[in-house]
N, C-alpha and C positions, 0 to 999 in steps of 0.2 A: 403389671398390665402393659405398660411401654413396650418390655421387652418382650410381650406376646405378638405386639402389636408389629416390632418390629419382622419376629419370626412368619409373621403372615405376610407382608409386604414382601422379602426374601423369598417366599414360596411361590410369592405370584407371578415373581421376576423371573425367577427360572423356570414355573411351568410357561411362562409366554416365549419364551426362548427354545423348550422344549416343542413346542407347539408351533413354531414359525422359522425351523432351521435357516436365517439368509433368503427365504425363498420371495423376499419381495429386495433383496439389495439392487442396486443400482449402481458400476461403477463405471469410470469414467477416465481414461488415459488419452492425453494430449502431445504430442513431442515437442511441441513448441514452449506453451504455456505452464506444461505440467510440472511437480516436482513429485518424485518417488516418496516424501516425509510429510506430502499430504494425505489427507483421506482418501485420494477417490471420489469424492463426489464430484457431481459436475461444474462448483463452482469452484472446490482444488482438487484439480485432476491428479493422476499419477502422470509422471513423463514417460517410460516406455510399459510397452507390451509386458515385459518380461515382469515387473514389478503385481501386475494382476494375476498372472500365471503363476505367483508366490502365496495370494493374498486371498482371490475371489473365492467365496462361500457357495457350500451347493443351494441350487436354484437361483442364483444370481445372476447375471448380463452384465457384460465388458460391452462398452462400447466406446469405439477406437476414433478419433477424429482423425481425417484424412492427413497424409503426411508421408515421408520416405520414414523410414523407421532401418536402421543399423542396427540388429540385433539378433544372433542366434538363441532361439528359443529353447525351452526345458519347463514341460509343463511339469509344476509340482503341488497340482490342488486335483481334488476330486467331487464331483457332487453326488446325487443320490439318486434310484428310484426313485422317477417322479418330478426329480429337481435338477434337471441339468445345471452345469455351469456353460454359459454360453460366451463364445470371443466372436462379436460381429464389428463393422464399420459403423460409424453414429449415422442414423437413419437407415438403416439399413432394412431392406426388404425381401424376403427370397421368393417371393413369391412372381413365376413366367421368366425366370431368368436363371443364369446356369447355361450347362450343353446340354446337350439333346442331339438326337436325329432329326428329330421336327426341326428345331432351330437352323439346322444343318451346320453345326458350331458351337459356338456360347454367346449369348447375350450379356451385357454387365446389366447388374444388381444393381437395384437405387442406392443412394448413400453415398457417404466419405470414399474414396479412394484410398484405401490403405496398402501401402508399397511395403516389404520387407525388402530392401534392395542391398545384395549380397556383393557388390563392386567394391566395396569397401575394404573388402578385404583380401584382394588383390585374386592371385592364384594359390588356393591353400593346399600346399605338398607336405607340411608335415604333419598336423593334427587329424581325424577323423570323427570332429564333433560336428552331431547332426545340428542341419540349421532348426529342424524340426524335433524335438523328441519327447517322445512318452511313451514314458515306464512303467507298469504298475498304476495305470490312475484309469476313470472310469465316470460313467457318463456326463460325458464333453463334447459339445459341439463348437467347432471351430468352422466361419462361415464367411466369404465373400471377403476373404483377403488374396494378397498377390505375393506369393513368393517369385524374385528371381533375380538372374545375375549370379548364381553361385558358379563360379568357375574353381575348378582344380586339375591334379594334376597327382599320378601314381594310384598306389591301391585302395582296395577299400574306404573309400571318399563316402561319407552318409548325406544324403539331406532330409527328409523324413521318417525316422524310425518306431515306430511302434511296436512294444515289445513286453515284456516284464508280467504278464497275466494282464493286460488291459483287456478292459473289457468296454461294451457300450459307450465307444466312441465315435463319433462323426466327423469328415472332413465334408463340407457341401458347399458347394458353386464357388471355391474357390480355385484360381490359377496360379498354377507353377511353369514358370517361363524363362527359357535360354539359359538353366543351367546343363554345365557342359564341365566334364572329364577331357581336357585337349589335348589328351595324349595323342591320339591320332592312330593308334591301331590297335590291333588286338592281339598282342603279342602275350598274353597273360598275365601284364606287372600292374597294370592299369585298369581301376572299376569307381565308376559311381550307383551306389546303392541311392538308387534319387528317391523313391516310394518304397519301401518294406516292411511289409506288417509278418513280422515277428509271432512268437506266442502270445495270443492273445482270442478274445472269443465275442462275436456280435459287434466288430467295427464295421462301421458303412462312410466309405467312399461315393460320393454321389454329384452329380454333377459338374463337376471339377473337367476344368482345361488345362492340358499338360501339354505341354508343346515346344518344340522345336530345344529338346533334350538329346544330348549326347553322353551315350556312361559310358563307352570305349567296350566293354565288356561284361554289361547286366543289363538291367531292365527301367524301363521307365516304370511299372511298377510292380511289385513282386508280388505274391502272398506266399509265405516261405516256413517251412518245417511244420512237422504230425502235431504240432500246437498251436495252429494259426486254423479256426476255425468258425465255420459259421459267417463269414465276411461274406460282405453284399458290396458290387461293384457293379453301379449299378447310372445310366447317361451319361458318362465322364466323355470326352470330348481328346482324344490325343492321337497328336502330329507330331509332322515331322521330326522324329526318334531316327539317330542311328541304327538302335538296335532293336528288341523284342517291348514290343508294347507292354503286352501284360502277360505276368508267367504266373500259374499256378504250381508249384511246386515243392520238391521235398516233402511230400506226405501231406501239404495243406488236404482242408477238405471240407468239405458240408457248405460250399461256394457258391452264391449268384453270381453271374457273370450277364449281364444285361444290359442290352438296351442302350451298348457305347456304338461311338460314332470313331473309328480307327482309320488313319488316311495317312498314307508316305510314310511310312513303319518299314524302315530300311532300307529305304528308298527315295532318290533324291528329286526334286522334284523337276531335273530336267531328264529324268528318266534314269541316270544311272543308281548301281545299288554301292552302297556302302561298303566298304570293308570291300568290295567285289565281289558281295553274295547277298544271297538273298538272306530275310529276317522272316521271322512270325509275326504277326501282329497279335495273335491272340494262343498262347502257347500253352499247352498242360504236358509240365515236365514231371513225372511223378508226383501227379496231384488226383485227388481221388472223390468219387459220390460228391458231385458238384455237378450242378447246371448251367450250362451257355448256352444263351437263347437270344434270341431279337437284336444281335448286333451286325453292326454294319462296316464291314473290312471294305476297301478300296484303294488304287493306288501304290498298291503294297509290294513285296514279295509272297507271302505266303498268307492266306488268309487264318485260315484255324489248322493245329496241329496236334496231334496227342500221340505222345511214346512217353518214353524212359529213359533217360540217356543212363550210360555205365553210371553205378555205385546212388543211382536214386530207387526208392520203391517205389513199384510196380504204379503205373497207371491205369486205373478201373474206374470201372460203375460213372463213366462220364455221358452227360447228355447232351448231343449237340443239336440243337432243332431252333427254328424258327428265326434259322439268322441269312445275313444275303451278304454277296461274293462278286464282286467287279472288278475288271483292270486289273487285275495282281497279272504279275510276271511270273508269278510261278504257281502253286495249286491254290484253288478256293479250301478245299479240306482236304488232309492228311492223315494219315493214321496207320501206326506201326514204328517198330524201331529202324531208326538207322546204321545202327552198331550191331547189328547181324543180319546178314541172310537166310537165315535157315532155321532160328531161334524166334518165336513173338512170343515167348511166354511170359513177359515185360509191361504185355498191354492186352487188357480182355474187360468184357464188359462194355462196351462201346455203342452207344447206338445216335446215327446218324440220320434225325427225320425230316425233315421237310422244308429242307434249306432251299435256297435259289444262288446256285451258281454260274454268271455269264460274262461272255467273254474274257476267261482268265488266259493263261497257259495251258491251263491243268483243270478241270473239275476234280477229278477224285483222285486223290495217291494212294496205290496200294504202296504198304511196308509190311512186312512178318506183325502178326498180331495171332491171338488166341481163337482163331476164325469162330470156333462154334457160338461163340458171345458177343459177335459185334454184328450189327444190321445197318445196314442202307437204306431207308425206305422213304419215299413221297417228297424228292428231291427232283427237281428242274436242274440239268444240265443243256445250256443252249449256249452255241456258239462260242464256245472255247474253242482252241487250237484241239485239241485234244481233253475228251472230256473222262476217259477213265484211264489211268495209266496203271496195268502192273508188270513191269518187264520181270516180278521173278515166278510171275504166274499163283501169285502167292492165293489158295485156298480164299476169297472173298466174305465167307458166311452168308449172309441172308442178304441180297441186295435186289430189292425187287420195287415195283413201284413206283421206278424213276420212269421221268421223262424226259427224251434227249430230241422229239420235234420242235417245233415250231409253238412255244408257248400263247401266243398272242397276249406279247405287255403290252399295257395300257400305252407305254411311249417309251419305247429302249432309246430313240433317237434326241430325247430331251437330255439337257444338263443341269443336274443331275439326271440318269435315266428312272423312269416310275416303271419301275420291273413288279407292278401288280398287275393281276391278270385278269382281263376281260372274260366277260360272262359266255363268251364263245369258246374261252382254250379250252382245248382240249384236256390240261391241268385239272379243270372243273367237275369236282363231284368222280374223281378217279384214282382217290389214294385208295390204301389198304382197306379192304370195309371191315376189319379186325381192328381197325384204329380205335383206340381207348383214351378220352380226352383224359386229361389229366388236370384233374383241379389247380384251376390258376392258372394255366396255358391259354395264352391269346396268339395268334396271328403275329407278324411281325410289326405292325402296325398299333396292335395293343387291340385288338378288334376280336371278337369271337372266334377262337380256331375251329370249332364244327358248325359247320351250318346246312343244315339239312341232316340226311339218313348217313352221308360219306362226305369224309373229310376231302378237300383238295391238296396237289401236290403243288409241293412250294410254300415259300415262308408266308404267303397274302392267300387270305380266304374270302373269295366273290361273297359280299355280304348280302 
């Protein structure tokens, strides 16, 4: 009888276990107080970050007490459908905080302060361990921390890597700040991969400040190779970059691209451009059936671009609508390769709707592209220096619908300017009447894109 007795207590122990994966844990890391060969709970912490990103169970919460923290990270825990593992600041709150375009920046998140601050370790020129990395692991949110300070120096430098088949992972309302690659040109010996999401399927990047990043020769942040797919990039907030904001690329694909706020993307902020050329702020380099919508370029060189440069596949099936274009020194939208004149069979599938591009350089760049599959339609070009350029006369496709008068915005003359448009423009109630809303398509504002029988042209729909 005992030993039945005890085989039923045994049974209960494990179906409660069975039954409650972690999913009510609580743990707790201090740099001060804590020591690694405690529990974790609140009253014995662990001392670093890293020791939780060894330990925490799915459905669990890390919460981090505020502190400068020295430590390149390696997450090596996973949670589950249903049960995230979550790494936030103690008290921490996400909710009205983060970037945005509403914000016109980033607000900080209530809570601790937590600093990952990378000075520590001088200029790192010979290793290439990311300060961030994950391989293989899967839904994780990591939220309302601060990476920066990572300086280096030569090639292939990582600071966020995600890669390995990850899957349902989250970076949100966190900032990565002043790291910087110093090599100082772009001579090809020298790259910091500061953001790279790898093979990997359903990561989201989300609200996140990235700022004032130098990689000598990549990207502030990538999404990179025909295995990186399904990512959603989506209010993140980034500046002043040397080079290309955000690259879609190498066969990435199945992309949101949304709703960021991009500003001095190559460009310095007393006007001159980097490297002595202009950048992309928002780039599709052989990147494919992906959407970019509702973001906002300014300040920049080149607002939105899509080709293929030599030895990447073909760039297709991209949507660029419902985004807006100011200040850039060189075009609002691009499109076609640069590595031939006479060749666009590199880039097809293209359609370009109802963006608002003002006073750039450039509104539209023609480049060799697959003409019969790319369209132009229900795009505001106003007061650009020049608002279509094609000097090679390149075959355009379908470009109809634009308007290049006098839009009547609500206040172009404000700072920032409100380039939505009054119930008088002419814009109103004058796009394609072929226009087919697209489920989930709002305005650039997040506001209903059809209102009435015809859509308007330009990224703001008179409500």
């Amino acid at each position: 009888m005992k030993t039945l007795w005890n085989y039923v207590k045994l049974l209960c122990a494990v179906l409660l276990l069975v039954a409650t994966p972690g999913s009510a844990a609580t743990y707790y890391v201090d740099s001060i107080a804590g020591n690694d060969s405690n529990a974790g709970t609140q009253s014995a912490p662990w001392r670093t970050i890293q020791k939780s990103m060894n330990t925490a169970t799915a459905g669990s919460t890390v919460n981090i007490k505020g502190g400068v923290y020295q430590e390149r990270l390696a997450l090596n825990v996973s949670g589950a459908a249903g049960n995230y593992i979550i790494f936030q600041p103690l008290g921490y709150s996400g909710g009205n905080c983060g970037a945005s375009t509403a914000a016109n920046g980033y607000v900080q998140c209530s809570g601790d302060q937590v600093i990952l601050d990378y000075a520590y370790l001088g200029t790192v020129t010979i290793d290439s361990t990311p300060f961030l990395n994950i391989n293989n692991k899967s839904y994780v949110k990591i939220q309302g921390l601060i990476f920066q300070n990572y300086t280096c120096d030569g090639s292939f430098k990582q600071g966020v890597r995600i890669d390995g088949g990850s899957r349902n992972v989250q970076l949100l309302n966190n900032r990565f700040l002043h790291n910087k690659n110093i090599h100082g040109s772009q001579d090809g010996t020298a790259a910091l991969l500061h953001i790279r999401v790898w093979a990997s399927n359903a990561v989201t990047l989300r609200g996140n400040e990235i700022g004032d990043i130098e990689t000598s020769q990549s990207e502030a942040l990538t999404l990179d190779s025909s295995s990186c797919a399904n990512t959603v990039v989506q209010s993140n907030y980034i500046h002043d970059t040397d080079g290309i904001a955000i690259d879609l690329h190498g066969g990435a694909h199945s992309a949101t691209i949304r709703g960021n706020l991009l500003e001095y993307v190559g460009r310095k902020r007393d006007g001159s451009d980097w490297y002595g050329q202009g950048h992309n702020a928002i780039y599709v380099d052989g990147g494919n059936t992906s959407t970019i919508e509702r973001n906002l370029v300014r300040n920049s060189g080149w607002g939105f671009a899509v080709l293929a440069e030599p030895g990447q596949p073909a760039a297709h099936h991209i949507k660029l609508r419902d985004n807006v274009a100011y200040f850039n020194n060189q075009a609002g939208i691009e499109v076609g390769t640069w590595y031939s004149n006479t060749n666009g069979s590199s880039v097809h599938d293209i359609s370009v709707l109802n963006n608002t591009l003002y006073s750039n350089t450039y509104g539209f760049y023609v480049r060799p592209y697959t003409s019969a599959s790319v369209a132009w339609k229900n795009n505001i070009l106003f007061s650009n220096t020049t608002n279509i350029v094609n000097t090679l006369n390149w075959p355009v496709g379908t470009m109809t619908y634009n308007l290049t008068v006098d839009p009547k915005f609500t206040n172009q003359s404000a700072n920032p300017p409100d380039l939505s448009i009054q119930s008088i423009s002419p814009a109103r109630d004058a796009g394609d009447p072929a226009f087919v809303l697209v489920p989930g398509e709002t305005d650039f504002l997040g506001n209903p894109r059809l209102v009435g029988s015809r859509v308007d042209i330009g990224a703001y729909e008179v409500q």
